[in-house]
C-alpha positions in Angstrom: 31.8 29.1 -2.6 31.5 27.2 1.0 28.8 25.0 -0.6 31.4 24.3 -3.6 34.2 23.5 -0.6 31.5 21.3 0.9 31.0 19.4 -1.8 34.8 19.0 -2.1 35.1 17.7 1.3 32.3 15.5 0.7 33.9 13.7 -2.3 37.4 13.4 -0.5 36.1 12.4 3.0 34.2 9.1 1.2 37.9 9.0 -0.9 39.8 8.8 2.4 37.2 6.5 3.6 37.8 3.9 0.7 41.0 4.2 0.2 41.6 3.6 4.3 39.2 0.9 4.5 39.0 -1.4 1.2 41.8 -0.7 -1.3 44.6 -2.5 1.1 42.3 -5.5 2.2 40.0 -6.0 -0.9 41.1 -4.3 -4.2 45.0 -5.5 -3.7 44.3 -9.7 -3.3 41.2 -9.1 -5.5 43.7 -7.9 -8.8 46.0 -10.5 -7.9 43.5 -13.2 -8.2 42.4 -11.7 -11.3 46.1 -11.3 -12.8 46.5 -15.2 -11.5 43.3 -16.5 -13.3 43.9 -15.0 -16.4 47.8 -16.2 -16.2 47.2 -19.9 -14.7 44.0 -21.2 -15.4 43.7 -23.0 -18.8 41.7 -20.6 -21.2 40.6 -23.9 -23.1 38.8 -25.0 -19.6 37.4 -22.1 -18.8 35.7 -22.1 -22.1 34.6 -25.0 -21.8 32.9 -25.1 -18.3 31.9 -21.4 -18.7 32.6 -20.1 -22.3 29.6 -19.3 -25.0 29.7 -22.5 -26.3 29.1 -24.1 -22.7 25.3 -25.1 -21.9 23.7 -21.3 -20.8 22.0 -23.0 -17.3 25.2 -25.7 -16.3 27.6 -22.8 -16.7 25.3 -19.9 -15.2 24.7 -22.7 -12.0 28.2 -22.8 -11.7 29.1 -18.9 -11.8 26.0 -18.4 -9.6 26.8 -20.9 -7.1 31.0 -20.1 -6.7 29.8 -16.2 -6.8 28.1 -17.2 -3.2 30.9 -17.7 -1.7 33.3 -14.4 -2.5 32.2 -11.8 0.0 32.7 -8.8 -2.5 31.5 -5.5 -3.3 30.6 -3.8 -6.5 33.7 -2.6 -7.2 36.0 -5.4 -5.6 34.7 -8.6 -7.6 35.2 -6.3 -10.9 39.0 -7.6 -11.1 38.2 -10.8 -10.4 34.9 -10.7 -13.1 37.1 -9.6 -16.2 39.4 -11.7 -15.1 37.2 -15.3 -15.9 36.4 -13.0 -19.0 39.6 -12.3 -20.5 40.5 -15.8 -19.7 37.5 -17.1 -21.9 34.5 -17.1 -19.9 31.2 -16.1 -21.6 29.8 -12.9 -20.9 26.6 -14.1 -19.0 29.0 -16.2 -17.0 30.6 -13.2 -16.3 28.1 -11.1 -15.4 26.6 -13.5 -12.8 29.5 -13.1 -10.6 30.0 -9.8 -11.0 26.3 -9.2 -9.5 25.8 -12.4 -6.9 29.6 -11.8 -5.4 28.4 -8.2 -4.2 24.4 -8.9 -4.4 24.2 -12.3 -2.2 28.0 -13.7 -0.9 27.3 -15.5 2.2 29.0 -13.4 4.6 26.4 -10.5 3.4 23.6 -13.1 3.6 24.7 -14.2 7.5 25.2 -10.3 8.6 21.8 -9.6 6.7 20.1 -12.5 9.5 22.0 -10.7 12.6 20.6 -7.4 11.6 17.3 -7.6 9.9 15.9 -11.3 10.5 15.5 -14.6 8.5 12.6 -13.2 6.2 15.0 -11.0 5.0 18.1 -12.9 4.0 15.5 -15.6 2.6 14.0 -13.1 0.2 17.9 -11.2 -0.6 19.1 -15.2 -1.4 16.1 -15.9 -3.8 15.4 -12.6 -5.4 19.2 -12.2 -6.2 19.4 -16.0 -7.8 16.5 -15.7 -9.7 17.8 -11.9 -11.1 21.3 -13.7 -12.1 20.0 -15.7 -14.3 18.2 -13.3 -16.2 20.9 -11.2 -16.2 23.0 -14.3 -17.9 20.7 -15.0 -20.2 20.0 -11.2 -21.3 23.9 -10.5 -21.8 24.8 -13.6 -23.3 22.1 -13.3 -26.0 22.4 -9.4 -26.5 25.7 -10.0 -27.5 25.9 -13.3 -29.1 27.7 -12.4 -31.8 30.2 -11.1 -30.3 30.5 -14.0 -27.9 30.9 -16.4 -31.2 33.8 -14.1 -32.6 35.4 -13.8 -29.2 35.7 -17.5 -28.6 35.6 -19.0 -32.5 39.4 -19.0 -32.6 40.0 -21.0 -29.7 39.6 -24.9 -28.9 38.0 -26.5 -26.3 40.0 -28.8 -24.2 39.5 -32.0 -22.3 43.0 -31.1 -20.2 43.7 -29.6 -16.9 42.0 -26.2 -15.6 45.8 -25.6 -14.1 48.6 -27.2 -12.6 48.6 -28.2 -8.8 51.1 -25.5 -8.0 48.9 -23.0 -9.6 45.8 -24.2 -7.9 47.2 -23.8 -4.5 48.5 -20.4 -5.3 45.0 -19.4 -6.5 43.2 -21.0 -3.3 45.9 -19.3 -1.5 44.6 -15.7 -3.3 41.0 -16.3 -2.9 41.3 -17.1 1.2 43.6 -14.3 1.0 41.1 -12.2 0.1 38.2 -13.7 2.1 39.8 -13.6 5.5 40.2 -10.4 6.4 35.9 -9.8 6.5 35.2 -13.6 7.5 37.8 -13.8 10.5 37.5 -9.9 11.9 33.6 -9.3 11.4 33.8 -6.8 14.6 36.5 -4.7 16.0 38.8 -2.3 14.6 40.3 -1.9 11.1 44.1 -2.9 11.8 42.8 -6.4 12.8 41.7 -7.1 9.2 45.4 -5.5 8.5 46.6 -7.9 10.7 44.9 -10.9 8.8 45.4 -9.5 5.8 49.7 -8.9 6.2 49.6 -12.5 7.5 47.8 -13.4 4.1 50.5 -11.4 1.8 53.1 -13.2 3.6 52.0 -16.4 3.3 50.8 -15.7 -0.6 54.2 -14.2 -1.2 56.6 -16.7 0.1 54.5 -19.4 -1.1 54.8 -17.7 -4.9 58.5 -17.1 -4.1 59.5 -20.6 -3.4 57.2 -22.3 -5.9 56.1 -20.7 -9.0 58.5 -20.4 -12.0 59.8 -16.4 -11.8 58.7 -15.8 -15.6 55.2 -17.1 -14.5 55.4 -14.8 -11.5 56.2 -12.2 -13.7 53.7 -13.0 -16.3 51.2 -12.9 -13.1 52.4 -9.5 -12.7 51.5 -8.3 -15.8 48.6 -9.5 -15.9 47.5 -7.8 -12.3 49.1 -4.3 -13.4 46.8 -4.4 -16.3 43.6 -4.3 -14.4 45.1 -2.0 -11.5 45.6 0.5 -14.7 42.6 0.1 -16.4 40.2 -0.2 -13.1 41.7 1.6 -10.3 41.8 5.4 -11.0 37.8 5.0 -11.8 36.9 3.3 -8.6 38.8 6.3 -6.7 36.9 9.4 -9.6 33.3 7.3 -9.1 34.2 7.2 -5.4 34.4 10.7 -4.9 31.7 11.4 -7.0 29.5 9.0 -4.9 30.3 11.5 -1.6 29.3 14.2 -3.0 26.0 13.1 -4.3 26.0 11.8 -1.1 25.9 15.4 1.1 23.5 16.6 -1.9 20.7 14.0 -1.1 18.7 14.9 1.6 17.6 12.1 4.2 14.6 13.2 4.9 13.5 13.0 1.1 14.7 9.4 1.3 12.6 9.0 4.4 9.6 10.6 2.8 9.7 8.3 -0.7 10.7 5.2 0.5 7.5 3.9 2.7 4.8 1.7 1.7 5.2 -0.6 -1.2 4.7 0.6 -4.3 6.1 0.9 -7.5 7.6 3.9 -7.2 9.2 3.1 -3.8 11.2 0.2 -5.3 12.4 2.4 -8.3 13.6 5.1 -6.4 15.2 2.3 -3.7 16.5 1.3 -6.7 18.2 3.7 -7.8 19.3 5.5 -4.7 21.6 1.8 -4.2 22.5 1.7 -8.1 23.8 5.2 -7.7 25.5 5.0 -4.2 28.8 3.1 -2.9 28.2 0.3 -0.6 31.0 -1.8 0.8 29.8 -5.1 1.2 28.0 -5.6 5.0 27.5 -1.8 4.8 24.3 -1.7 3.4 22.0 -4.1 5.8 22.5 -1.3 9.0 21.8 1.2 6.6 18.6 -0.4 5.3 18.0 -1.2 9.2 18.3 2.7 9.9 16.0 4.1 6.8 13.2 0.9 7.9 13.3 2.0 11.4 12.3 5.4 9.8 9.1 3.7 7.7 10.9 2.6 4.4 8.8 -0.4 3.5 10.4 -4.3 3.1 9.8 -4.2 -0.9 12.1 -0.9 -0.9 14.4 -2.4 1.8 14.9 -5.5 -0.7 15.1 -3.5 -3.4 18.4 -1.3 -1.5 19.6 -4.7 -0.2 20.3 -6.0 -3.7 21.6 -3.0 -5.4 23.0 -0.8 -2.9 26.1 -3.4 -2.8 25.5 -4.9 -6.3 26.1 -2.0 -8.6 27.2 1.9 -7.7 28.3 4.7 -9.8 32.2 3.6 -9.8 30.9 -0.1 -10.9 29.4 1.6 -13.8 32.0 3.5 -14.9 34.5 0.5 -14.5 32.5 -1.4 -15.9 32.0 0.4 -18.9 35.8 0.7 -18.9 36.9 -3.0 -18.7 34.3 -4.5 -20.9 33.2 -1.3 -22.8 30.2 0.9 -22.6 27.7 -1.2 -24.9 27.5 -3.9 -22.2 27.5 -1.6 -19.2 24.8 0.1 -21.1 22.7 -3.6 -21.1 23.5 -4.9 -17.1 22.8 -1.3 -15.4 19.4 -0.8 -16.9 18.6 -4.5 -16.4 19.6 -4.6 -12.9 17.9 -1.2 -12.0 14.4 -2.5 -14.1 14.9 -6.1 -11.8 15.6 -4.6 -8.7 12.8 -2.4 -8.8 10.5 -5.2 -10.3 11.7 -7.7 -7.7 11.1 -4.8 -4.5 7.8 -3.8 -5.6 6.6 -7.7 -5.7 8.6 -8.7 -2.3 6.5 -5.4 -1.0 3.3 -7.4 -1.4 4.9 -10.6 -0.5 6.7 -9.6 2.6 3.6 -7.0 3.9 
């Protein structure tokens, strides 16, 4: 029975945790933006720069290289993923940002330098660009059929991605969501508040004075859609994730994780497939397990995954775009990951 209340304590301490730390600055600008792509941005131009029919490496280069630039975790960028993909996007479009947001975003890549040197971030940045596309081409062809039905009933178009007003209100979203972990990268928590409630007021009067209400409340809609569908999984995978958490001994993760082998990578692997990482979270925990002898392949290996994918991104992912295709990226990004440490172990020495 106390190892049962443990275990409960575990799994609402890491809820508490999230909920305290991410849901207010990250999870409530990211389903915005995702309720204001699908709602503003021309589904006829999205198709077309990004959509099935698109060429696989001009619109992978694109997702990959705007992916850089949203400093995101697992769970965050979710909202904002589905959201290119309900608005037309291809599926390997898609997926790219859903894995370099979390995997690779520049603020990560910076915070990655301070902590575990240049060798590091260079081999994070190259091993997660290469693994994208891979990852695009693998989903886009195991469900090309699909992605032909999905987009055969709508027209390309050579107008507008969105109107002006739109465009700002979306910029306005994205820095929205960005500032809080660019601005405040040390000090306490109600300094990101700060940035953030600056953010929301700036977003809100801007929408209030300039966007047509029915658009606003279309915008809505939209939003409460993926707070429905996403949200109460993130929070159940959450807890999950703590108590799996005080179940894992360290010193069995101390033990398995040195040298560079094969096994090493996989279990790196999985160990950052399996648990939550908020994004920046993960290079001082890496930092911690190599001071302890983990080697760099497995360190690489944790880097990429740990913040890439976790339990709750599986389950929401299997949620939002449905369990065939969550079935397809996990296994791919645990078999890449653990292909990609094991190589960088022999690489990096």
């Amino acid at each position: 029975m106390e190892i049962f209340v443990t275990l409960l304590l575990a799994g609402a301490v890491a809820l508490k945790d999230y909920i305290a730390l991410h849901v207010i600055t990250c999870l409530i600008p990211a389903f915005l933006l995702a309720g204001g792509i699908v709602t503003f941005v021309s589904r006829e131009t999205i198709i077309g720069y990004l959509g099935a029919a698109a060429r696989k490496l001009s619109s992978f280069g694109i997702a990959a290289g705007g992916s850089f630039f949203v400093a995101a975790c697992s769970c965050t960028v979710i909202p904002v993923s589905s959201g290119i993909y309900r608005g037309g996007a291809g599926v390997g479009a898609a997926f790219i940002l859903l894995w370099v947001a979390p995997a690779a975003n520049i603020l990560a890549l910076v915070y990655t330098g301070q902590i575990l040197g240049g060798q590091m971030v260079i081999a994070r940045l190259v091993s997660a660009l290469l693994m994208c596309f891979v990852v695009g081409f693998v989903m886009a062809y195991a469900f090309y059929k699909e992605e032909n039905n999905r987009v055969s009933t709508i027209r390309m178009s050579g107008g507008p991605l969105m109107s002006r007003k739109a465009m700002v209100l979306l910029l306005l979203l994205v820095a929205w969501l960005l500032a809080p972990n660019y601005m405040v990268t040390h000090g306490p928590y109600w300094q990101k508040v700060v940035v953030w409630a600056v953010g929301l007021a700036v977003v809100g009067i801007y929408a209030w004075e300039i966007i047509d209400r029915e658009k606003i409340k279309d915008w809505l809609k939209e939003t409460w859609w993926f707070v429905r569908i996403i949200f109460p999984l993130l929070l159940a995978g959450v807890f999950i994730v703590g108590i799996i958490g005080a179940i894992l001994p360290q010193e069995w993760i101390e033990t398995w994780l040195g040298g560079a082998g094969l096994r090493q990578s996989f279990l790196a692997t999985m160990i950052g497939a399996v648990t939550y990482f908020a994004t920046m979270t993960e290079a001082p925990f890496v930092d911690t397990l190599m001071n302890l002898g983990m080697g760099k392949g497995p360190a690489l290996a944790l880097l990429l995954t740990g913040p890439g994918i976790s339990l709750p991104n599986w389950l929401a992912i299997a949620r939002v775009f449905g369990v065939k295709k969550a079935l397809v990226y996990v296994p791919t990004i645990i078999v890449l990951g653990t292909l990609v440490g094991w190589v960088a172990g022999f690489i990096l020495g």
